[in-house]
mmCIF file of the N, C-alpha and C atoms, coordinates in Angstrom:
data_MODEL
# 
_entry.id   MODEL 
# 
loop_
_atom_site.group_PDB 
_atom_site.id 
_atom_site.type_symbol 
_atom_site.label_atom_id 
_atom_site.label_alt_id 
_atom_site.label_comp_id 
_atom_site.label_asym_id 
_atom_site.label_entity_id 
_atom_site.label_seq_id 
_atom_site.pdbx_PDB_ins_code 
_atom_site.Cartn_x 
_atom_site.Cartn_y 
_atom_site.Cartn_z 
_atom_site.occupancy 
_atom_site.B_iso_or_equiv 
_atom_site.pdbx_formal_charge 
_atom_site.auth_seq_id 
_atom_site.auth_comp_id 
_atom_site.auth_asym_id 
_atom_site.auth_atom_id 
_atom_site.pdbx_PDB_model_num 
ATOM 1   N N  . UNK A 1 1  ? 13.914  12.490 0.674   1.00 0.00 ? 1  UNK A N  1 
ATOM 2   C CA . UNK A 1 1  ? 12.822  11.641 1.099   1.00 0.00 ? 1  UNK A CA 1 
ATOM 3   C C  . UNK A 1 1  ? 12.265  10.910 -0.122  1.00 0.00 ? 1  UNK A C  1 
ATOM 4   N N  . UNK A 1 2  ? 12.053  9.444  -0.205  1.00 0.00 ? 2  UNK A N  1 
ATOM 5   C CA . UNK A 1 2  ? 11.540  8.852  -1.176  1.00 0.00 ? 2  UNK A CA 1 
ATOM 6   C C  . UNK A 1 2  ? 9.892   8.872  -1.117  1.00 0.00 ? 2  UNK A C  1 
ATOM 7   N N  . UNK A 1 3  ? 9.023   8.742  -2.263  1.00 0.00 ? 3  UNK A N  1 
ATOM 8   C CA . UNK A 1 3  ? 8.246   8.404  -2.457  1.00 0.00 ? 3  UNK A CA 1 
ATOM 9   C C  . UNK A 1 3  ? 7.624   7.156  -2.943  1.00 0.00 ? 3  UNK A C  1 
ATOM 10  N N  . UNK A 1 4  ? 6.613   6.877  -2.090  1.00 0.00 ? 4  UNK A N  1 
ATOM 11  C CA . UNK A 1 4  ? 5.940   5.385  -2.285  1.00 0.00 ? 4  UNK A CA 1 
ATOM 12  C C  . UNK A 1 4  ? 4.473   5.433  -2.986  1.00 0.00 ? 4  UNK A C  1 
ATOM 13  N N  . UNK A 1 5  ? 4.419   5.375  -4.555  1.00 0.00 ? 5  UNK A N  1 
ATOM 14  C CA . UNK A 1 5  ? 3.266   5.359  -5.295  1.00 0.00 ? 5  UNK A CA 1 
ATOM 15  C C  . UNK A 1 5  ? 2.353   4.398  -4.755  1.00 0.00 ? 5  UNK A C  1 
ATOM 16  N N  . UNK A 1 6  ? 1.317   5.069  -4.073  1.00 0.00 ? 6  UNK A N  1 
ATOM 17  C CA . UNK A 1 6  ? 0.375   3.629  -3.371  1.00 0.00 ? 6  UNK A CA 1 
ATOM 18  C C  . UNK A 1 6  ? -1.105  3.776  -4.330  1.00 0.00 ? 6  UNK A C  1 
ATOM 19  N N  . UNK A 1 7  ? -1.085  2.839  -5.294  1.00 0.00 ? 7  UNK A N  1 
ATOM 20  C CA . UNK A 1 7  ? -3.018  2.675  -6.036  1.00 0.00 ? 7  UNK A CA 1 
ATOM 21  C C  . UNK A 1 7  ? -3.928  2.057  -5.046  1.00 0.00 ? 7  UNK A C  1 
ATOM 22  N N  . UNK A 1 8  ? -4.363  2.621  -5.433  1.00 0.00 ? 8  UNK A N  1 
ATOM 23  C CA . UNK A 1 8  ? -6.035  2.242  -4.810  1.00 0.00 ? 8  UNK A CA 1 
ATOM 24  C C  . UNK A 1 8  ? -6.932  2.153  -5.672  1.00 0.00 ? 8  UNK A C  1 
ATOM 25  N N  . UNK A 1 9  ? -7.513  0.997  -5.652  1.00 0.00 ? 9  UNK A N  1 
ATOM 26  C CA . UNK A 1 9  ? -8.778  0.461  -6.425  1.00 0.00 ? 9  UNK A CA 1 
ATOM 27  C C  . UNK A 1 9  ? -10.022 0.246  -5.909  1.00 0.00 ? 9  UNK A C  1 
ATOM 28  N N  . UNK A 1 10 ? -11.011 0.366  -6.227  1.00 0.00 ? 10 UNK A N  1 
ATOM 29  C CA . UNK A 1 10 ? -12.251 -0.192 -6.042  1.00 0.00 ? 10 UNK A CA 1 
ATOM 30  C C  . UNK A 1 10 ? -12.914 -1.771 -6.446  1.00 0.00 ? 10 UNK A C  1 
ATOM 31  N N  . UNK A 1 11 ? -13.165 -2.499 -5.804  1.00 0.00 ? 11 UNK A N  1 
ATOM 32  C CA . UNK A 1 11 ? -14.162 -3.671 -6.590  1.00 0.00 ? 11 UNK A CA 1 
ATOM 33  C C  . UNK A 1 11 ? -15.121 -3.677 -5.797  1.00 0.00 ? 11 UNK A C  1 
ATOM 34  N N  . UNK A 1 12 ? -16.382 -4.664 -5.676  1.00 0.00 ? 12 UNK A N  1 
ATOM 35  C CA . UNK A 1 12 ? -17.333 -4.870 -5.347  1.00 0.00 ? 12 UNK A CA 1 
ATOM 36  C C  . UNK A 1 12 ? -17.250 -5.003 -3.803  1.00 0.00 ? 12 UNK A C  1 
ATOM 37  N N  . UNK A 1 13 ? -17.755 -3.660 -3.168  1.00 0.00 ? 13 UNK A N  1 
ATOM 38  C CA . UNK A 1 13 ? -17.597 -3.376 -1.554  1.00 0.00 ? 13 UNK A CA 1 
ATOM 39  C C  . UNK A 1 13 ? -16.319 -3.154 -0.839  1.00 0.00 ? 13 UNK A C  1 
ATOM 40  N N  . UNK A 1 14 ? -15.361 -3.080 -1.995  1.00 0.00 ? 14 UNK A N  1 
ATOM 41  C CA . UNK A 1 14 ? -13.994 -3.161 -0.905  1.00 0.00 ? 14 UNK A CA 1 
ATOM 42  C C  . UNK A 1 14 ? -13.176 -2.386 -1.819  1.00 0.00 ? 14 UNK A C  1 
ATOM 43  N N  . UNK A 1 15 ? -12.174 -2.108 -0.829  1.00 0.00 ? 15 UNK A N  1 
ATOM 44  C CA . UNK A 1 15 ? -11.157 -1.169 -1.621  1.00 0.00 ? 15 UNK A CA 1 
ATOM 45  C C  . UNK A 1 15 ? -9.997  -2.149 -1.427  1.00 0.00 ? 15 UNK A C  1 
ATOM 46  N N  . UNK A 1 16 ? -9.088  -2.002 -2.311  1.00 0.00 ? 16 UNK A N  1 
ATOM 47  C CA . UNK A 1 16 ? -7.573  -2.227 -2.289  1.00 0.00 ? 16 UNK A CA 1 
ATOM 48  C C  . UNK A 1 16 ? -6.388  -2.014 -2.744  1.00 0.00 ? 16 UNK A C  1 
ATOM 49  N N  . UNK A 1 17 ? -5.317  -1.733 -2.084  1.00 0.00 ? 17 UNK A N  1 
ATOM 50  C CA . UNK A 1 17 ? -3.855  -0.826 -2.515  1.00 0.00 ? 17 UNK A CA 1 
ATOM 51  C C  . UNK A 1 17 ? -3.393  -1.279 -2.354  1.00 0.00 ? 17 UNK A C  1 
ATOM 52  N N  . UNK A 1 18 ? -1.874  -1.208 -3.219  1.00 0.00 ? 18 UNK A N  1 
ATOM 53  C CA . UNK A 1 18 ? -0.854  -2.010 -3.650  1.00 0.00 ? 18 UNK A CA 1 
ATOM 54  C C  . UNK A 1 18 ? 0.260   -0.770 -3.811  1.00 0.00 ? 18 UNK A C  1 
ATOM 55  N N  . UNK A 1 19 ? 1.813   -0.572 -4.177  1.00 0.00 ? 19 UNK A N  1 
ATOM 56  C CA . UNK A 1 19 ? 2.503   -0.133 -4.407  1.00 0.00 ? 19 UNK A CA 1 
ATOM 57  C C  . UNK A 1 19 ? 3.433   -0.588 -4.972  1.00 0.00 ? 19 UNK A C  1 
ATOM 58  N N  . UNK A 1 20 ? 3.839   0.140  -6.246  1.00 0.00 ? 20 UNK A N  1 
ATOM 59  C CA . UNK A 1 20 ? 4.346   -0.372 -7.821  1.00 0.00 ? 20 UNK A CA 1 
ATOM 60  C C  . UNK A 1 20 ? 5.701   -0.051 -7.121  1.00 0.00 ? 20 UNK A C  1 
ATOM 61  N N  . UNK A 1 21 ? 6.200   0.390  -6.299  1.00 0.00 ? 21 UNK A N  1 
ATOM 62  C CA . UNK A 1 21 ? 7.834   0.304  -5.841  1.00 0.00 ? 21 UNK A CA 1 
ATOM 63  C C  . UNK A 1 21 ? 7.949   0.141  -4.668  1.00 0.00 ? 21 UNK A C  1 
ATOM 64  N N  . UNK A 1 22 ? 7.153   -0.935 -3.825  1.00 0.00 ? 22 UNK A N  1 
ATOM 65  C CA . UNK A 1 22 ? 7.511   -1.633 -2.615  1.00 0.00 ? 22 UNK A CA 1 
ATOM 66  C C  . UNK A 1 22 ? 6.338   -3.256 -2.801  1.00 0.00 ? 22 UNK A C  1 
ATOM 67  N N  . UNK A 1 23 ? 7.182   -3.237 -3.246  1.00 0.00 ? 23 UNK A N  1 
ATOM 68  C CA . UNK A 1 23 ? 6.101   -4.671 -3.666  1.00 0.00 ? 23 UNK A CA 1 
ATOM 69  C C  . UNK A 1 23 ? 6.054   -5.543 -2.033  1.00 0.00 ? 23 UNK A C  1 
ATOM 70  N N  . UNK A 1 24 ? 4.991   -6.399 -2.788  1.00 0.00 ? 24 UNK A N  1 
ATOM 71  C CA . UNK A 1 24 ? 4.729   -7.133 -1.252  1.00 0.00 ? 24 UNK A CA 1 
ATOM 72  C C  . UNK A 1 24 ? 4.106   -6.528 -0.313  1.00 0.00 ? 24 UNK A C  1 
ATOM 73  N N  . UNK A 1 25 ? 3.665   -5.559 -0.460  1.00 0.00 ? 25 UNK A N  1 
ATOM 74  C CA . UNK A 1 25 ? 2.747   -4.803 0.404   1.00 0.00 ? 25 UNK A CA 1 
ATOM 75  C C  . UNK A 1 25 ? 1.199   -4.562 0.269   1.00 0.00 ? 25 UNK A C  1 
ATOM 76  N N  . UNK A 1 26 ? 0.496   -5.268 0.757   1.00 0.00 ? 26 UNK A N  1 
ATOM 77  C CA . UNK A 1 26 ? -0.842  -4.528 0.420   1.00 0.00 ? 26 UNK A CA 1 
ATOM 78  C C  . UNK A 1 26 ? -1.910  -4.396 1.568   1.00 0.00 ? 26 UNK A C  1 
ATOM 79  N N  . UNK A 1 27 ? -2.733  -3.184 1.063   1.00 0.00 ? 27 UNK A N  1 
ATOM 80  C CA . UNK A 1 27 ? -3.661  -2.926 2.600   1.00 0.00 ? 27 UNK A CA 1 
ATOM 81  C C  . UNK A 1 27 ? -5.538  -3.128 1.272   1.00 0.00 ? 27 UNK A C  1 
ATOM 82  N N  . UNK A 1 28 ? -6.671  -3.510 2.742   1.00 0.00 ? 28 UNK A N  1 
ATOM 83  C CA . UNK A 1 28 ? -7.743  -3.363 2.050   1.00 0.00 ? 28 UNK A CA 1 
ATOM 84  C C  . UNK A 1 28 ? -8.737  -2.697 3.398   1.00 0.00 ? 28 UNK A C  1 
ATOM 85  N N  . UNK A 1 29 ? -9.885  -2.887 2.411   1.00 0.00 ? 29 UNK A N  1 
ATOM 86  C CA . UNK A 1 29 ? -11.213 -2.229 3.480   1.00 0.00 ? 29 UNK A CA 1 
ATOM 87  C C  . UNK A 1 29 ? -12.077 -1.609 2.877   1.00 0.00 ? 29 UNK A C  1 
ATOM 88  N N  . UNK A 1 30 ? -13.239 -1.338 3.643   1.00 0.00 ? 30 UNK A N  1 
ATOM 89  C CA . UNK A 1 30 ? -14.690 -1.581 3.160   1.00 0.00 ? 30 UNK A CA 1 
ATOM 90  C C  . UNK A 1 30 ? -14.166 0.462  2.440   1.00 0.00 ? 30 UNK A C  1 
ATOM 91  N N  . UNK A 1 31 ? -13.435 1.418  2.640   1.00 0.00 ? 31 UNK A N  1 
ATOM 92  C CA . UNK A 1 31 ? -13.441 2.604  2.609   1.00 0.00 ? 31 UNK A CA 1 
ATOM 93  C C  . UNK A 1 31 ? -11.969 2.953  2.416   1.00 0.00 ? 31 UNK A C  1 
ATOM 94  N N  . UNK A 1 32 ? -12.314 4.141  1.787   1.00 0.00 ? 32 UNK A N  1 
ATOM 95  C CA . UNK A 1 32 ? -10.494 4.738  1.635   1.00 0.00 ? 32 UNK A CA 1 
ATOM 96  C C  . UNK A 1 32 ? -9.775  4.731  2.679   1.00 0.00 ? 32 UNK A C  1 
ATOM 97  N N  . UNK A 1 33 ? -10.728 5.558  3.547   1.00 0.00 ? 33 UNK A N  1 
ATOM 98  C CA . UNK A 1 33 ? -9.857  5.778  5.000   1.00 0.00 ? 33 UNK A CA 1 
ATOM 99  C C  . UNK A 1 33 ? -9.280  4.628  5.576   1.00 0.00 ? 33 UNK A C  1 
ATOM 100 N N  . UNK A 1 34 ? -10.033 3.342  5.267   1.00 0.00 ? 34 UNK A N  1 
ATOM 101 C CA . UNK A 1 34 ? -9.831  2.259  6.215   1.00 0.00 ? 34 UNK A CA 1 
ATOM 102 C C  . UNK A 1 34 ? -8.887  1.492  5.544   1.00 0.00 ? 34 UNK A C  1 
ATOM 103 N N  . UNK A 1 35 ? -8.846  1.862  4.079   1.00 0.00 ? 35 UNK A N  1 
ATOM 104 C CA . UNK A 1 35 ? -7.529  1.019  3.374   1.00 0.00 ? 35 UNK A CA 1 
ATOM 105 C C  . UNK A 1 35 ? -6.369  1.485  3.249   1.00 0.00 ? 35 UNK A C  1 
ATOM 106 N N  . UNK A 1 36 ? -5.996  3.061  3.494   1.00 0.00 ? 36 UNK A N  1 
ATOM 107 C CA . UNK A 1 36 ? -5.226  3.909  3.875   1.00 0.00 ? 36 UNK A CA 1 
ATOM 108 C C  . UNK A 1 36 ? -4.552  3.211  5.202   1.00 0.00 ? 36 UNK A C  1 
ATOM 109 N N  . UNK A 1 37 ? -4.936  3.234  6.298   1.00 0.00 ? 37 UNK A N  1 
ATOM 110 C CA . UNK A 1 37 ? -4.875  2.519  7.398   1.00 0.00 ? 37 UNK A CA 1 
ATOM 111 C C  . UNK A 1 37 ? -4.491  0.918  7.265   1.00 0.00 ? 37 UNK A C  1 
ATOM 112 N N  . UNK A 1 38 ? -4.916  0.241  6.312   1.00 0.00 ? 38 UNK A N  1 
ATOM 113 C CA . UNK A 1 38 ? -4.704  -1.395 6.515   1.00 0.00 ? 38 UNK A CA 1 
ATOM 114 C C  . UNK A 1 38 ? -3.170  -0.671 5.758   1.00 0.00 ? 38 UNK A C  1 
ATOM 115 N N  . UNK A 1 39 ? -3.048  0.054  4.590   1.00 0.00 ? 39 UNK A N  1 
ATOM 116 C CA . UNK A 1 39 ? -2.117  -0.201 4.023   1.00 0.00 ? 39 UNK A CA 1 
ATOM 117 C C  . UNK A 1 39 ? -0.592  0.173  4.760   1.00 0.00 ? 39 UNK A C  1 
ATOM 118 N N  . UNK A 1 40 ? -0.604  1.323  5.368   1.00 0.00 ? 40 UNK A N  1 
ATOM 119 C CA . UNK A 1 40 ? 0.095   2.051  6.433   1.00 0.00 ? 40 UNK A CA 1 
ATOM 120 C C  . UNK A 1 40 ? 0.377   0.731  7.555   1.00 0.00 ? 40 UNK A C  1 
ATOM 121 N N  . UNK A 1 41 ? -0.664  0.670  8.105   1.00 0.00 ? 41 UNK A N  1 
ATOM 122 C CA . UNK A 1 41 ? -0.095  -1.212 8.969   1.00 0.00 ? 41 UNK A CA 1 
ATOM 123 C C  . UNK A 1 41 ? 0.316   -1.753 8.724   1.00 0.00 ? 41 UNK A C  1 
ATOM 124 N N  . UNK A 1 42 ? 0.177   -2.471 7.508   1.00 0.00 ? 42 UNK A N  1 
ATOM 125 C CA . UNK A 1 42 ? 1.198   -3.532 6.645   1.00 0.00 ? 42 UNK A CA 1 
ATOM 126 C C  . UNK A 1 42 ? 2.132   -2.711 6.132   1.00 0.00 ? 42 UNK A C  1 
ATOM 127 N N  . UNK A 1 43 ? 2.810   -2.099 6.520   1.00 0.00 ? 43 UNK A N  1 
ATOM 128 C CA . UNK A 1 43 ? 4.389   -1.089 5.832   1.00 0.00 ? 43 UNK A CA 1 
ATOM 129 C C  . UNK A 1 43 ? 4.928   -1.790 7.181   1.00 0.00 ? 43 UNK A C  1 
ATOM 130 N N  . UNK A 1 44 ? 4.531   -1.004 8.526   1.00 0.00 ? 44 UNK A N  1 
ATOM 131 C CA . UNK A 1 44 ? 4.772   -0.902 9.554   1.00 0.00 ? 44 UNK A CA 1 
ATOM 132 C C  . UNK A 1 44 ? 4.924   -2.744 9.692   1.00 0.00 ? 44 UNK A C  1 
ATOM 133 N N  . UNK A 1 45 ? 4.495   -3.551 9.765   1.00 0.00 ? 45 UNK A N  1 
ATOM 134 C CA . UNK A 1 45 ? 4.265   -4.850 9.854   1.00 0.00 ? 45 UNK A CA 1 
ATOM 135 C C  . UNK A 1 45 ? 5.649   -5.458 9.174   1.00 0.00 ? 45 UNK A C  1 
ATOM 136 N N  . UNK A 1 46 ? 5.814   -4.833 7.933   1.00 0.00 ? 46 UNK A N  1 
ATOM 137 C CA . UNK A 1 46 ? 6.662   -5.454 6.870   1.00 0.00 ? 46 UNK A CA 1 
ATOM 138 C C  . UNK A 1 46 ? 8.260   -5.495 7.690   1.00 0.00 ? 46 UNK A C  1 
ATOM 139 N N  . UNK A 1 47 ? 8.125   -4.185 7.933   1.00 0.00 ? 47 UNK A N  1 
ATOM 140 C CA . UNK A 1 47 ? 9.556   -3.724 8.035   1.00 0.00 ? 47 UNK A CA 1 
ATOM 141 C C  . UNK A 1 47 ? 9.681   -4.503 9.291   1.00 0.00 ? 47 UNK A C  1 
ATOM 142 N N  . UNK A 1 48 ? 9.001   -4.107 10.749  1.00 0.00 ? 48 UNK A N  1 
ATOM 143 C CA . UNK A 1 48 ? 8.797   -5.229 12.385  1.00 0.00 ? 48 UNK A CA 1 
ATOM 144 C C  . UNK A 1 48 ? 9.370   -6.476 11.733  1.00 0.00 ? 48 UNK A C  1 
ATOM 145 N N  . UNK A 1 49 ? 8.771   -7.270 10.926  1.00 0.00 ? 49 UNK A N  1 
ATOM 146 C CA . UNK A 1 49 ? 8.818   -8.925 10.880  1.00 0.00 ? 49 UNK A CA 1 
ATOM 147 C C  . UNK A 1 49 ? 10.030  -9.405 9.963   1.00 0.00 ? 49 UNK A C  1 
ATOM 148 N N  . UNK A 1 50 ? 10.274  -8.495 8.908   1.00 0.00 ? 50 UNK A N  1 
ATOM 149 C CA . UNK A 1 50 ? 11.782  -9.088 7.861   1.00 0.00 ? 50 UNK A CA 1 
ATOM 150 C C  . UNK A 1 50 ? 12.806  -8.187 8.243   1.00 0.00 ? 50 UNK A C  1 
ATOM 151 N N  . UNK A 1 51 ? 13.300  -9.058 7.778   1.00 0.00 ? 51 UNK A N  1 
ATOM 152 C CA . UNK A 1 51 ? 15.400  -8.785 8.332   1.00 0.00 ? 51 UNK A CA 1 
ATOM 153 C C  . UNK A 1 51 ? 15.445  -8.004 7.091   1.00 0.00 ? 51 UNK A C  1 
ATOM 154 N N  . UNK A 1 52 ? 16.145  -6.449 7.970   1.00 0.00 ? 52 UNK A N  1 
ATOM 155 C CA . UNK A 1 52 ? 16.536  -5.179 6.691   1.00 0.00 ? 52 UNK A CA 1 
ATOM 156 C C  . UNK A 1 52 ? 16.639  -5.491 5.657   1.00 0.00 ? 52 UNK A C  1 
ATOM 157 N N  . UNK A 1 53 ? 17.521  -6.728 5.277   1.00 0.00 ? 53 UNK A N  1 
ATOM 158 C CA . UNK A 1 53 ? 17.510  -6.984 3.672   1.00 0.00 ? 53 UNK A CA 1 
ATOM 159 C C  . UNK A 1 53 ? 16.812  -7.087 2.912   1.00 0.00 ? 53 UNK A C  1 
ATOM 160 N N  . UNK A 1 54 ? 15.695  -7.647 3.164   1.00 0.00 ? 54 UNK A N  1 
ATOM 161 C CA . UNK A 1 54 ? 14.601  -7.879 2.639   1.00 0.00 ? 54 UNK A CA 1 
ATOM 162 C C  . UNK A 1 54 ? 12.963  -7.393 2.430   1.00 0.00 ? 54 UNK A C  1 
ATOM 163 N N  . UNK A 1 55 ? 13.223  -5.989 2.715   1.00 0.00 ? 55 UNK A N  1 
ATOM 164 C CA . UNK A 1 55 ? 12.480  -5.078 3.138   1.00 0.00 ? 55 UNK A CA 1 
ATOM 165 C C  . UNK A 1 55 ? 12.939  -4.077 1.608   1.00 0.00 ? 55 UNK A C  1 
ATOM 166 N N  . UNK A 1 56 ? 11.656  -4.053 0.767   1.00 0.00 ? 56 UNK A N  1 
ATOM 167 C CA . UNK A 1 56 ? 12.192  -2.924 -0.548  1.00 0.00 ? 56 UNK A CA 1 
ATOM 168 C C  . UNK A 1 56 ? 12.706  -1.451 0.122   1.00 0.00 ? 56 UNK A C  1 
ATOM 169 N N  . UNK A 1 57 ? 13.985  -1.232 -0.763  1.00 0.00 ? 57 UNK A N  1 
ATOM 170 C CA . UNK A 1 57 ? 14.581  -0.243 -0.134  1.00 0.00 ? 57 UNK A CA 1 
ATOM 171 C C  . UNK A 1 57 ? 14.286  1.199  -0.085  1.00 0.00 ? 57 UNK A C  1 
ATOM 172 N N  . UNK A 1 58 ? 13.620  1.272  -0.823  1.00 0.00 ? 58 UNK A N  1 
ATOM 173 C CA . UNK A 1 58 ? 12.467  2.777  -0.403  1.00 0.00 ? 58 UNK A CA 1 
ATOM 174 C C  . UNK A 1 58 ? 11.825  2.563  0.696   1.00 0.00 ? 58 UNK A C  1 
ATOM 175 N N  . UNK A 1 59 ? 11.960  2.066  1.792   1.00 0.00 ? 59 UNK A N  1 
ATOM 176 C CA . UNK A 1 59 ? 11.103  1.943  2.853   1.00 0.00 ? 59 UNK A CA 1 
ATOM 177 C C  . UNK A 1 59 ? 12.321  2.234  4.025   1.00 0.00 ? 59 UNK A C  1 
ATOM 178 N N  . UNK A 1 60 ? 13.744  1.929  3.539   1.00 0.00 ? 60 UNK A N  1 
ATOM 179 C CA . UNK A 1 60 ? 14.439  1.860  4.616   1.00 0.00 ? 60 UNK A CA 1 
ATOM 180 C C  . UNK A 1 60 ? 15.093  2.875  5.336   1.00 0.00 ? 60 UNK A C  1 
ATOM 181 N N  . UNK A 1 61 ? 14.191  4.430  4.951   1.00 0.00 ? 61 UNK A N  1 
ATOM 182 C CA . UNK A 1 61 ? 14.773  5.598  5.314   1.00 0.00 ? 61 UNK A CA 1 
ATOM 183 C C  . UNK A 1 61 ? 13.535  6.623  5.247   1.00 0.00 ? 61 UNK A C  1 
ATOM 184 N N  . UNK A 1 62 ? 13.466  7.701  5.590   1.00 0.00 ? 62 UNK A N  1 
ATOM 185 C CA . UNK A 1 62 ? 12.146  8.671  5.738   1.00 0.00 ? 62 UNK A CA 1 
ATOM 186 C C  . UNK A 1 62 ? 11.692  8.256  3.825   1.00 0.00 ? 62 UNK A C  1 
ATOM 187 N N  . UNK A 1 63 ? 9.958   8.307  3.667   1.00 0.00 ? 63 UNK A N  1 
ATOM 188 C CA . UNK A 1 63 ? 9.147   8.329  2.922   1.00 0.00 ? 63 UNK A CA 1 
ATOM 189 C C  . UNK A 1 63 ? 8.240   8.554  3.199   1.00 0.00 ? 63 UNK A C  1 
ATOM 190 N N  . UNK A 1 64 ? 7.871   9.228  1.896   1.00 0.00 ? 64 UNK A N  1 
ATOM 191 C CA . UNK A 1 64 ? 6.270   9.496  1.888   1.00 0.00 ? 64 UNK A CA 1 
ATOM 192 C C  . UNK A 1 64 ? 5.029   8.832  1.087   1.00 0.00 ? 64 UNK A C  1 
ATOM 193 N N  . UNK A 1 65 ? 3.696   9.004  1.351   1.00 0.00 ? 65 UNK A N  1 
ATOM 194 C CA . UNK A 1 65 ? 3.459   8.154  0.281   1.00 0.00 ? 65 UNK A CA 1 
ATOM 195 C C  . UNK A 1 65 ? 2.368   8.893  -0.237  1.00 0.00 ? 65 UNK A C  1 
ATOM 196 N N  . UNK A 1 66 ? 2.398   8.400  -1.609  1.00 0.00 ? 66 UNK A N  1 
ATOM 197 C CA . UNK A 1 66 ? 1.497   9.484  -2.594  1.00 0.00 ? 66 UNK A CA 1 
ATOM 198 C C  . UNK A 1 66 ? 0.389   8.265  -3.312  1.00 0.00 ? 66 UNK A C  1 
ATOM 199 N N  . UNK A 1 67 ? -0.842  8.335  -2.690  1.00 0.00 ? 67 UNK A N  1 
ATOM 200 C CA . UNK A 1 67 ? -1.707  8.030  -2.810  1.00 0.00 ? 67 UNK A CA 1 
ATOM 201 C C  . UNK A 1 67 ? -2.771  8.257  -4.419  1.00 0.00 ? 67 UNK A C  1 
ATOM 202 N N  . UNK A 1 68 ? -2.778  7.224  -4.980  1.00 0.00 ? 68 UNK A N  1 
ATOM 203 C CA . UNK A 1 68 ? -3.451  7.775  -6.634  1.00 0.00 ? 68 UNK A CA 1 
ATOM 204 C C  . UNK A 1 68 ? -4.711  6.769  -6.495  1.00 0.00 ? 68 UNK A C  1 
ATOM 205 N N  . UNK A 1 69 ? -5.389  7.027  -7.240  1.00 0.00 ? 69 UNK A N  1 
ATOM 206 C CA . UNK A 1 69 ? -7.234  5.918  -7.547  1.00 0.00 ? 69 UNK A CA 1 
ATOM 207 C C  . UNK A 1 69 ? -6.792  5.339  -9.055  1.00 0.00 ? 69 UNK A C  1 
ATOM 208 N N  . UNK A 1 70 ? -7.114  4.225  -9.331  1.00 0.00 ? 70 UNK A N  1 
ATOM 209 C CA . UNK A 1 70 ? -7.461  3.332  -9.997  1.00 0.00 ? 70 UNK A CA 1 
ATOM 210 C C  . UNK A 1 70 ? -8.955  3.662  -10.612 1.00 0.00 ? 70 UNK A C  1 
ATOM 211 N N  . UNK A 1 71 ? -9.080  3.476  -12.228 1.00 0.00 ? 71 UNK A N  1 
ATOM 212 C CA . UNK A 1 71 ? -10.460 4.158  -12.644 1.00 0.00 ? 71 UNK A CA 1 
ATOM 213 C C  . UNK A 1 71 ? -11.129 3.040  -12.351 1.00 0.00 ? 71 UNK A C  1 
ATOM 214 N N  . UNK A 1 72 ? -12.198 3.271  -12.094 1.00 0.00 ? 72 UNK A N  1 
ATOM 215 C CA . UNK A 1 72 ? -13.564 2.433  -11.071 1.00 0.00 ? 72 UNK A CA 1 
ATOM 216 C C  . UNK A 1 72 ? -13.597 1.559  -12.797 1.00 0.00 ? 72 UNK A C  1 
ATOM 217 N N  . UNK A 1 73 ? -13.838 0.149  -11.771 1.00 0.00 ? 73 UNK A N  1 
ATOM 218 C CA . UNK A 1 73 ? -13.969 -1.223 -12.340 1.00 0.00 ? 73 UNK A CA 1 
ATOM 219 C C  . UNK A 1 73 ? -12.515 -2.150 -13.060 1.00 0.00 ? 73 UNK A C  1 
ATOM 220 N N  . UNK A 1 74 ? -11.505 -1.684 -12.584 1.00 0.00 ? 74 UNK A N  1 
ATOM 221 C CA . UNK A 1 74 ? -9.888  -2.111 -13.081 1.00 0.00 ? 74 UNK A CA 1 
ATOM 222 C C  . UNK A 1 74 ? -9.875  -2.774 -12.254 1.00 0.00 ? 74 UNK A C  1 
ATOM 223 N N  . UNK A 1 75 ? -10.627 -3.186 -11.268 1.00 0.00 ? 75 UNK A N  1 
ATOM 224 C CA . UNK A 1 75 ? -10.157 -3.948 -9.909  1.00 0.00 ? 75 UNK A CA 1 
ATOM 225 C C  . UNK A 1 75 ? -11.223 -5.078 -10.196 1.00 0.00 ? 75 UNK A C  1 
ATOM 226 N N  . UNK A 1 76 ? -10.982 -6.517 -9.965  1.00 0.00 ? 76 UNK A N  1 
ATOM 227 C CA . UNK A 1 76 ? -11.823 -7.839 -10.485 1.00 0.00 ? 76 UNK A CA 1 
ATOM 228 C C  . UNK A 1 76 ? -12.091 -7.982 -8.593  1.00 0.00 ? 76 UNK A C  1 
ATOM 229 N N  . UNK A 1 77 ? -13.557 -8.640 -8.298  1.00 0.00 ? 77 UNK A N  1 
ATOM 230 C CA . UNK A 1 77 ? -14.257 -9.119 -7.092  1.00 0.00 ? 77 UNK A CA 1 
ATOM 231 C C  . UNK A 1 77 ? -14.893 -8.543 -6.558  1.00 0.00 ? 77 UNK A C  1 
# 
């Protein structure tokens, strides 16, 4: 099973995550929980809308994803 490093940052009222080995992906929201969730949708979204090829290939078989924080204020807005 691969793993998908997903950061999470803080800026001013909002959160947002990105993943350093599935690029092109990102989720946000006013809360962890809720950017957890945008980010998980947009996986799900990614893979629905592009043709297999083009979908980073850690995504194209069971994964997990391992969730890390960003130290408060690395995130600009």
């Amino acid at each position: 099973m691969e793993t998908v490093k997903v950061i999470i940052g803080k800026g001013k009222g909002l959160y947002g995550a990105y993943s350093e080995n599935a690029p092109g992906i990102w989720g946000e929201g006013s809360s962890v929980a809720e950017v957890k969730r945008s980010f998980k949708e947009a996986i799900e979204l990614y893979i629905e809308y592009n043709e297999p090829g083009k979908v980073p290939a850690i995504l194209s078989g069971e994964y997990d994803l391992k969730w890390e924080f960003e130290e408060e204020g690395t995130i600009s807005g």
